[in-house]
C-alpha positions as CSV (number, residue, x, y, z in Angstrom):
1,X,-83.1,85.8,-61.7
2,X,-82.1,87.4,-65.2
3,X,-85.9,88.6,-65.0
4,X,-84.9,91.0,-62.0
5,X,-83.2,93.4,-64.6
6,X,-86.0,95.1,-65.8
7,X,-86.7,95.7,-62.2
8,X,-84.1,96.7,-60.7
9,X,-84.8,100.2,-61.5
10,X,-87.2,100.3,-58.7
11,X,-84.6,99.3,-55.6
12,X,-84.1,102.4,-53.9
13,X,-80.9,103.6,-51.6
14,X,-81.2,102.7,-47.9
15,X,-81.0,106.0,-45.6
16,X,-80.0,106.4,-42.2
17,X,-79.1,103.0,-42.0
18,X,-78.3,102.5,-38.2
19,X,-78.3,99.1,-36.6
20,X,-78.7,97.6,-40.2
21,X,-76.0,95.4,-39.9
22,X,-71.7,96.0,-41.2
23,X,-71.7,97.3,-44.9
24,X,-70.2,96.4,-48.0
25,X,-70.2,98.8,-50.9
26,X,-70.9,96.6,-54.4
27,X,-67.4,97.3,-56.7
28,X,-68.7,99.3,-60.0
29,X,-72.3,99.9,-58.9
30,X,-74.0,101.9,-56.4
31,X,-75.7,99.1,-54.8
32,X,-74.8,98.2,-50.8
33,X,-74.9,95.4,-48.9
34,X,-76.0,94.9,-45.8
35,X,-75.1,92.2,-43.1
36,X,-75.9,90.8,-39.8
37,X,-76.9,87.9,-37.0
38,X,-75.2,85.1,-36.1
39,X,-73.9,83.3,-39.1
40,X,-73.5,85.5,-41.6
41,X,-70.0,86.6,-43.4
42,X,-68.5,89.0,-45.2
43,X,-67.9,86.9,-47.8
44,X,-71.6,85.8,-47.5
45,X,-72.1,89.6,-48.2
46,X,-69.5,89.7,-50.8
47,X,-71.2,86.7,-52.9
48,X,-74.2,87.8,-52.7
49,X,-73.2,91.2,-54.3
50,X,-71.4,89.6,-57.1
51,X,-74.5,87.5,-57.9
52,X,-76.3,90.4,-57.8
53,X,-74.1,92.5,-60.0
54,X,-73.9,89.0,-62.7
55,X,-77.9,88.8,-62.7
56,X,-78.0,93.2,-63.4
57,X,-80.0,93.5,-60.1
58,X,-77.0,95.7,-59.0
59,X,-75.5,97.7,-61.8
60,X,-74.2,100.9,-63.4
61,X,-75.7,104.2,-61.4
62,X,-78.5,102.0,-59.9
63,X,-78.7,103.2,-56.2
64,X,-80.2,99.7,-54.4
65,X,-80.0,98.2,-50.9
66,X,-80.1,94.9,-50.3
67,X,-79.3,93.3,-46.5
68,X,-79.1,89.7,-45.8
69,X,-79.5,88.0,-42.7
70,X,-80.3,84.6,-41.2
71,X,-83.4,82.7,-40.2
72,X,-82.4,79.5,-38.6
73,X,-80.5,77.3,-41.2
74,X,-82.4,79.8,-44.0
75,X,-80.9,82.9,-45.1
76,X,-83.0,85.6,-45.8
77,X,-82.5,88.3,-48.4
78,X,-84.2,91.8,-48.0
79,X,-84.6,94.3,-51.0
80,X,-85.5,97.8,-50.5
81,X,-88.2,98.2,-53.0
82,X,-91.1,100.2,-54.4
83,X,-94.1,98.8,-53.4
84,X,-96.3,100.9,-55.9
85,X,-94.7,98.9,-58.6
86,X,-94.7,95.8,-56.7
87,X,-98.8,96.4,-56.3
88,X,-99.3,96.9,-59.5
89,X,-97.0,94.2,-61.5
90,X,-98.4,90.5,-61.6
91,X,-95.8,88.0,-61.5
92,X,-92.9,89.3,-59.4
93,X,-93.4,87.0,-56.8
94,X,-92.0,83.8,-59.1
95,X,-89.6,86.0,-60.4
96,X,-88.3,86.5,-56.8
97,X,-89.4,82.4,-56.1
98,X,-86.6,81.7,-58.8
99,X,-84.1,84.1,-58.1
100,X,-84.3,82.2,-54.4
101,X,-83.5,79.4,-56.0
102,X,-80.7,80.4,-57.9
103,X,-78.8,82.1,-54.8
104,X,-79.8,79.2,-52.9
105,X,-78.1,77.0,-55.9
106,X,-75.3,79.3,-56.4
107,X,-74.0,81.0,-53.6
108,X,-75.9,79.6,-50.5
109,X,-74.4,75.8,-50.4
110,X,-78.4,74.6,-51.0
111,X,-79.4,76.4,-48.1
112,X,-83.2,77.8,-48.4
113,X,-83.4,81.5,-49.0
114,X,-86.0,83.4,-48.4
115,X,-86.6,87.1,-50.0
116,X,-88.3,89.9,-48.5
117,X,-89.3,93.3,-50.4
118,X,-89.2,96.3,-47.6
119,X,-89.3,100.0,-47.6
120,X,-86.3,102.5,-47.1
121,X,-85.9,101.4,-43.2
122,X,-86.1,97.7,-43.9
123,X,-89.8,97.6,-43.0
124,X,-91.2,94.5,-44.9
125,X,-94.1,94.7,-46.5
126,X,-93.9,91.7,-48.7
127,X,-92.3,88.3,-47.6
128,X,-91.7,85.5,-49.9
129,X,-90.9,82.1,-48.6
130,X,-88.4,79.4,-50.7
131,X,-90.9,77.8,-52.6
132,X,-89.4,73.9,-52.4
133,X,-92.4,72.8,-54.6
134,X,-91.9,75.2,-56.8
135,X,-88.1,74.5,-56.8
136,X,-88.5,70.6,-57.9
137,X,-90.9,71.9,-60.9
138,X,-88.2,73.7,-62.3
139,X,-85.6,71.3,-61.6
140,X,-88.3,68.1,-63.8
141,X,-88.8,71.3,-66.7
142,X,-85.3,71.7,-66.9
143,X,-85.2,67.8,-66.9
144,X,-87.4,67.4,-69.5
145,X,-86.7,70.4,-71.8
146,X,-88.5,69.9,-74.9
147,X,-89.1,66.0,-74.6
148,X,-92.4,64.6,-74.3
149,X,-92.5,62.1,-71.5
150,X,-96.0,59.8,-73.4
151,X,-95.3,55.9,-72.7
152,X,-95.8,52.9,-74.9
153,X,-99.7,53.1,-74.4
154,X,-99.8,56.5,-75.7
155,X,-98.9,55.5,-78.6
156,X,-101.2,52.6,-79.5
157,X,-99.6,49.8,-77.7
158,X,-98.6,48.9,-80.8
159,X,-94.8,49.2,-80.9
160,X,-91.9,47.0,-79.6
161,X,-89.8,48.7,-76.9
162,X,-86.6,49.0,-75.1
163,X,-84.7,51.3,-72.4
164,X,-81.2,52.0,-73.3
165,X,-80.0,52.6,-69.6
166,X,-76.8,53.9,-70.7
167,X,-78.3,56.7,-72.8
168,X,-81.2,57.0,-71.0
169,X,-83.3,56.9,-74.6
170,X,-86.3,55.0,-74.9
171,X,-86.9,53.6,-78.0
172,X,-90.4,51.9,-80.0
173,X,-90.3,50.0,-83.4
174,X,-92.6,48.4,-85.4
175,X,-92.8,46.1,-88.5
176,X,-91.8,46.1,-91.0
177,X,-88.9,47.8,-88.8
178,X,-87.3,44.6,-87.8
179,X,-85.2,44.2,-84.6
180,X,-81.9,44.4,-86.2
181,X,-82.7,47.1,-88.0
182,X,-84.4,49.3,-84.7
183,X,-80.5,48.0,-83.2
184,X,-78.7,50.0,-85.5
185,X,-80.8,52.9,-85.6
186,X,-80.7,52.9,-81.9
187,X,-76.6,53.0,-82.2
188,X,-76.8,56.0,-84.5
189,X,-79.1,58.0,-82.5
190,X,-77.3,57.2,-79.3
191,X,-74.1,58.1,-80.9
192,X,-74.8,61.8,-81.7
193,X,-74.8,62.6,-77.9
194,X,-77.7,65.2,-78.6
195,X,-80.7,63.3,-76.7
196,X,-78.6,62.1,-73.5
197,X,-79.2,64.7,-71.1
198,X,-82.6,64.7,-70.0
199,X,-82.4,61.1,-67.4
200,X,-84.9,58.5,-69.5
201,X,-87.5,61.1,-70.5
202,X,-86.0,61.2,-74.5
203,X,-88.5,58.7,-76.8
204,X,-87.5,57.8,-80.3
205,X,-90.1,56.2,-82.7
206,X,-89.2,54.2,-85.7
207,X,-91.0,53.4,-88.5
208,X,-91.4,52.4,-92.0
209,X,-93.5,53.4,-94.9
210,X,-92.5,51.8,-98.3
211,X,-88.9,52.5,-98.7
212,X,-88.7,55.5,-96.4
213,X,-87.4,55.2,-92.6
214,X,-88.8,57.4,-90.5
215,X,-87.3,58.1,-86.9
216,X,-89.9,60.3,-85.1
217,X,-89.3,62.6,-81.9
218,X,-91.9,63.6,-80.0
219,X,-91.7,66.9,-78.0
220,X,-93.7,68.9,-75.5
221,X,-96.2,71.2,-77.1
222,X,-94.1,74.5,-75.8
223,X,-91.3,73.7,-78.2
224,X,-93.3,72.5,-80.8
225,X,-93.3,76.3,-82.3
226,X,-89.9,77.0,-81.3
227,X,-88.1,77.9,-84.4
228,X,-84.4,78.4,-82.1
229,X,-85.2,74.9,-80.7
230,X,-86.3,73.3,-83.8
231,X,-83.0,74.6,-85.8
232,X,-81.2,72.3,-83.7
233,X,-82.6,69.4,-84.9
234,X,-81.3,69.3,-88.8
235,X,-77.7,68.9,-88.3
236,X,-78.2,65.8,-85.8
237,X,-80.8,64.2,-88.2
238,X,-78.4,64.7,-90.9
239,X,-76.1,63.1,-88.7
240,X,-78.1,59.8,-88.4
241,X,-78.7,60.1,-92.1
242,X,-75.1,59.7,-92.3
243,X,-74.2,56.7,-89.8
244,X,-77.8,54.1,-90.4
245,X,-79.1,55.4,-93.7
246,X,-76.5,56.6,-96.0
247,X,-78.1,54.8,-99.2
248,X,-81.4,54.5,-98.5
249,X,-84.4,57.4,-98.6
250,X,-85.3,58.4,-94.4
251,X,-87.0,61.4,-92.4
252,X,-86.5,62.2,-89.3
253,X,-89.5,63.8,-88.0
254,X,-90.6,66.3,-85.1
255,X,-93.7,64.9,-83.8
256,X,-96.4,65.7,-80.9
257,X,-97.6,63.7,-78.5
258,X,-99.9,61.8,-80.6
259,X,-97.2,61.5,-83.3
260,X,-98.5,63.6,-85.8
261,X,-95.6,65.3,-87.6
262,X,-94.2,69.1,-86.3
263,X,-91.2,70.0,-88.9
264,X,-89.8,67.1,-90.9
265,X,-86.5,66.5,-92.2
266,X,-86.2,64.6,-95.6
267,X,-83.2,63.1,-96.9
């Protein structure tokens, strides 16, 4: 919904607004908020402005109307809005699709929300439905930020494996990597917390070549240029380093999907 500040420029003040539903004038901003049907509160009204105003749909000397209503269980948000802009700017509709998502998250209980774009009377010409497909996409992205999901086969077949349930980390050795060994390693990278939080989708690959451990990560490809992302990685590597291979030489190593190496980190 953050993406809705560079347009909330083109909401425009609702006029003559008869049989619109009560009103509720946004604190700090000239944006209003209309509400009506069976339903639909006051503080429904009141949230809805205060998400708005958070997200900078709503701010500053911004005139914008916004009314929200019910359709069933789903509640339906309207926007007064340009529709020469909307005609000529690809990609608003997903914009809108995730802001729907967020209220619906955030302020609506779950409940699907659906958005409307209308002109100065509330005449819609632009409806866009909660996108439920949509909305499980982003929940597995978010899931699987900057992991890449590749199995045992992807990788050869070649490697010994085990599921840490508690961590959720999926880990492959190979000789001369011995079983002991991949155990403590396993401990270490478990212990720094930092690959935990995406539910079984996190691999770790360890290997040996001469006297060097190497502990490879594989990513998804959109992260494997991300320098903020990648920045990240150095002071939990170090703190492996620290815990499985304080006296011995050991890389830990960015990889892709086909475990070439992205950025390494040599200690």
């Amino acid at each position: 919904m953050k993406s809705l500040l560079a347009l909330s420029i083109m909401a425009s003040l609702c006029v003559a607004c008869n049989n619109y539903g009560k009103k509720i004038k946004v604190e700090g901003t000239k944006g209003e908020i209309f509400y009506k049907g069976e339903g639909v509160t006051e503080s429904d009204a009141k949230k809805l402005g205060d998400y708005l105003v958070k997200e900078q749909f709503l701010k500053g000397d911004k005139a914008a109307s916004v009314q929200l209503t019910k359709e069933g269980e789903a509640y339906l948000v309207r926007f007064v809005y340009n529709k020469d802009f909307y005609d000529k700017t690809p990609g608003l509709d997903e914009i809108f699709k995730k802001g729907a998502i967020a209220m619906s998250k955030e302020i609506f209980d779950n409940k699907k929300v659906n958005i409307a774009l209308s002109d100065s009377l509330f005449k819609d010409f632009k409806s866009i439905p909660y996108d439920e497909a949509f909305a499980k996409s982003l929940e597995a992205a978010k899931d699987n930020e900057g992991v890449n999901t590749a199995d045992a086969t992807s990788y050869g077949g070649q490697y010994d494996s085990h599921m840490d349930k508690a961590s959720g980390i999926k880990f492959f050795w190979k000789n001369p990597v011995t079983d002991k060994e991949a155990e403590l390693i396993g401990k270490a990278v478990i212990a720094t917390g930092a690959f935990t939080t995406t539910k079984g989708n996190v691999h770790i690959v360890m290997e040996k070549d001469g006297d060097r451990y190497l502990v490879k990560f594989p990513i998804a490809p959109d992260y494997q240029t991300n320098a903020a992302y990648l920045a990240k990685i150095d002071p939990v590597a170090k703190e492996i380093k620290d815990a499985a291979f304080a006296n011995v030489p050991y890389s830990f190593v960015v990889v892709d999907e086909d475990l070439k190496a992205v950025k390494s980190y040599d200690y």
